[in-house]
C-alpha positions as CSV (number, residue, x, y, z in Angstrom):
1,X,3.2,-2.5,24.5
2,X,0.2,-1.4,23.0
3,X,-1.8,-4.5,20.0
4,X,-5.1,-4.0,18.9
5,X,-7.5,-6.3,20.3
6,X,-10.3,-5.0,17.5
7,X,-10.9,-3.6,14.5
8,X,-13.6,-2.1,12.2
9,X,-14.6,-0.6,8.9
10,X,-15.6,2.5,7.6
11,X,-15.7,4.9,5.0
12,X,-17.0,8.3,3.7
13,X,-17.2,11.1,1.6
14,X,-16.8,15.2,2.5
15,X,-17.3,18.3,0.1
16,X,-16.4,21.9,1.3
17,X,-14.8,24.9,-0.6
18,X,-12.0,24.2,1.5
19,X,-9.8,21.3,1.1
20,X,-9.1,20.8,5.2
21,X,-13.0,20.7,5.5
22,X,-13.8,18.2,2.9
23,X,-11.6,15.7,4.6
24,X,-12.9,16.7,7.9
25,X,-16.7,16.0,6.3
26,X,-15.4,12.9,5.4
27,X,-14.6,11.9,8.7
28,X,-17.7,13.1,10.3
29,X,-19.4,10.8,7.2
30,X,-16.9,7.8,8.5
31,X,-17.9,8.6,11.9
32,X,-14.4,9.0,13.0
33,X,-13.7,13.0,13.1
34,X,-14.1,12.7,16.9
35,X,-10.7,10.6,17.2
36,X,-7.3,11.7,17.0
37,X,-6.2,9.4,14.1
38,X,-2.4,8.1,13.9
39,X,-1.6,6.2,10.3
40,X,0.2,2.7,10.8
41,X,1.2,0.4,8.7
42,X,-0.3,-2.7,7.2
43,X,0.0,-5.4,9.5
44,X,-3.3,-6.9,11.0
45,X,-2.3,-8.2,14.7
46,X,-2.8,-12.0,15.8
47,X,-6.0,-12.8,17.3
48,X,-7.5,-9.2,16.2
49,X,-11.4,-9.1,16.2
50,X,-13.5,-7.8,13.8
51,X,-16.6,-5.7,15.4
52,X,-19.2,-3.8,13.8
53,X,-18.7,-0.1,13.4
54,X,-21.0,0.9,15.8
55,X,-19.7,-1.4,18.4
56,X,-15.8,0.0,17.5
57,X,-17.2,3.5,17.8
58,X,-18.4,2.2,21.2
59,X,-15.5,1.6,22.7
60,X,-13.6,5.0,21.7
61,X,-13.9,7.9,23.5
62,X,-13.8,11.5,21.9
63,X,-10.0,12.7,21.7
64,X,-8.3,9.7,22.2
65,X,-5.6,8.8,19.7
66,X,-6.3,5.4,17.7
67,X,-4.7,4.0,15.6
68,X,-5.9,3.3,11.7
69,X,-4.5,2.5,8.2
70,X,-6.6,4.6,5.9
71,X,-7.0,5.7,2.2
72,X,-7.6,8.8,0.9
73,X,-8.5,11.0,-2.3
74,X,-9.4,14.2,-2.7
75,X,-9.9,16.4,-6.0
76,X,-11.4,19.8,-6.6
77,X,-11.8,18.9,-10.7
78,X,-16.0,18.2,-11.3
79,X,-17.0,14.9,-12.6
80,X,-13.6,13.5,-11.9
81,X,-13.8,10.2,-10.5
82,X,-11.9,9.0,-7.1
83,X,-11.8,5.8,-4.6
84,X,-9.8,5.1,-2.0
85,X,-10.0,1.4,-0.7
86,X,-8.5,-0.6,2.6
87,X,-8.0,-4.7,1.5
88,X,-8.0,-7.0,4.2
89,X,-6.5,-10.8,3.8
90,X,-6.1,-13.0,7.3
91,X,-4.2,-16.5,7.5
92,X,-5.6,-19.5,9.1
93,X,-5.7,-19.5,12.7
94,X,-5.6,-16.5,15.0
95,X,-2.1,-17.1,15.7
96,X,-0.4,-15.3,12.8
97,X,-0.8,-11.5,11.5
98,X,-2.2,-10.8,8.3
99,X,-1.9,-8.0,6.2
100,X,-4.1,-4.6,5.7
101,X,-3.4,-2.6,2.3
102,X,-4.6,0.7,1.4
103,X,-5.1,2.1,-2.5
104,X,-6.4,5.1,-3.7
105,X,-6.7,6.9,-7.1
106,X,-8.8,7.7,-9.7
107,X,-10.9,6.7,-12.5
108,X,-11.7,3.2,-11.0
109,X,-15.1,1.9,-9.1
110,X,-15.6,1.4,-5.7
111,X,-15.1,-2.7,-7.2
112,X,-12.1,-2.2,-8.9
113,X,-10.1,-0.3,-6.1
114,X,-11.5,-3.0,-3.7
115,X,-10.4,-6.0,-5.1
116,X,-6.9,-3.9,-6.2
117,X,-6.3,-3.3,-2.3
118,X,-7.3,-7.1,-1.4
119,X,-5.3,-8.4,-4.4
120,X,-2.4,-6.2,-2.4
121,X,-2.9,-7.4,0.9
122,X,-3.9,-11.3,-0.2
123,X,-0.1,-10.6,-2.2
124,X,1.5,-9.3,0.4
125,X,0.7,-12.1,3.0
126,X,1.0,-14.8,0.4
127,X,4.7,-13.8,0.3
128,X,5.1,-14.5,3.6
129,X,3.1,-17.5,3.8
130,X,5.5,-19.0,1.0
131,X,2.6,-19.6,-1.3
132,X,4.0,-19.5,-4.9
133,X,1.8,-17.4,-7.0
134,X,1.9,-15.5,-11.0
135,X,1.7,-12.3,-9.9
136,X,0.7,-11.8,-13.9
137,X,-2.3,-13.9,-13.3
138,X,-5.2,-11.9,-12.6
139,X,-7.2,-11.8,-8.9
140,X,-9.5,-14.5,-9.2
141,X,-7.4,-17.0,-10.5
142,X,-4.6,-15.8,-7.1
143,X,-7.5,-15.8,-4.9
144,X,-8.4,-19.7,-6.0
145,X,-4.9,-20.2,-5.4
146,X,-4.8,-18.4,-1.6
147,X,-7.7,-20.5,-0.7
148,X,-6.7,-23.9,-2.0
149,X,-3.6,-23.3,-0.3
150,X,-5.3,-23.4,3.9
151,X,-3.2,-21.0,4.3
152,X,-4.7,-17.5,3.6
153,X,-9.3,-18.1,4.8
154,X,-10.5,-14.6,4.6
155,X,-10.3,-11.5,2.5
156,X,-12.3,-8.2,2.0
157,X,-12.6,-4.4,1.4
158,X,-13.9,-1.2,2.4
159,X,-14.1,1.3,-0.3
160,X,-15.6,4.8,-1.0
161,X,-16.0,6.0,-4.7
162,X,-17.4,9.9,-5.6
163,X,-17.3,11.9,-8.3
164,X,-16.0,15.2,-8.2
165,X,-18.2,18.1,-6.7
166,X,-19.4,20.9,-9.1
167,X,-18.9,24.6,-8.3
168,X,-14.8,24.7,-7.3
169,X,-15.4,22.6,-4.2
170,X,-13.3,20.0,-3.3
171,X,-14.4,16.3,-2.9
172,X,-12.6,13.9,-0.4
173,X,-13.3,9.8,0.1
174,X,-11.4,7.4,2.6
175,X,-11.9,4.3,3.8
176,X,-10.4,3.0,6.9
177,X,-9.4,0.2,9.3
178,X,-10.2,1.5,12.6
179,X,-7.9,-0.1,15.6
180,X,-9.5,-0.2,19.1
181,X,-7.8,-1.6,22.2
């Protein structure tokens, strides 16, 4: 049985003529391309550590498979706006999981699609927590709510915004949870 004793943030941006390359820039930007990177689902493990990037990057080796939950975008239209964004929301006490979203689009802000993929996550493990919420009500007012509760004591984003590359190139962002062993 394999659960994540760490984690860590990161993000980027890639542009190439070829749409394989632009992601792959991306990662070098991230400081990931050196991993071989399995998606996973959203749920943040119990007792999972936050670290730095640099001291995540640390502890991986070149090749070895980790495990992430990432965002991506990519476009080849100039000007065009496009985010991708991972939201994080943890519960009281290490005991319990909490929840990891990924969003990604276009035409929002770095801001907007970060608080969009908290607002998911903070949702998401609200849910389970039992805390009643208006899911019509906007963030802030839900986040007030989470807190107030005890129940739900962190939240954040990573997110990574670009516009569009000129010249037929294509543009990629991601942001990622990185998980380390």
């Amino acid at each position: 049985m394999y659960v994540p004793r760490y984690v860590f943030f990161t993000k980027g941006v890639g542009i190439d003529k070829a749409h394989l390359a632009s992601f792959e820039n991306a990662l070098r930007e991230a400081g990931i391309a050196h991993l071989n990177l399995v998606q996973v689902s959203s749920i943040f493990p119990p007792g999972c550590k936050i670290l730095e990037k640099e001291k995540g990057l640390a502890k991986l080796e070149p090749g070895e498979i980790t495990h992430c939950v990432m965002a991506r975008e990519q476009s080849r239209e100039p000007g065009r706006r496009l985010v991708a964004s991972v939201g994080l929301a943890l519960p009281e006490g290490n005991e319990r999981y909490g929840y990891l979203s990924e969003h990604h689009g276009f035409g929002q802000t770095e801001v907007e699609a970060g608080e969009f993929a908290e607002d998911m996550a903070a949702s998401m493990l609200a849910t389970t927590l039992g805390i009643e919420f208006d899911p019509e009500k906007d963030y802030d007012e839900r986040r007030d709510i989470y807190k107030m509760s005890g129940k739900i004591i962190h939240s954040r984003h990573v997110s990574q915004a670009a516009l569009g590359a000129e010249g037929s190139l294509w543009t990629t962002v991601l942001a990622a949870a990185i998980f380390v062993k």
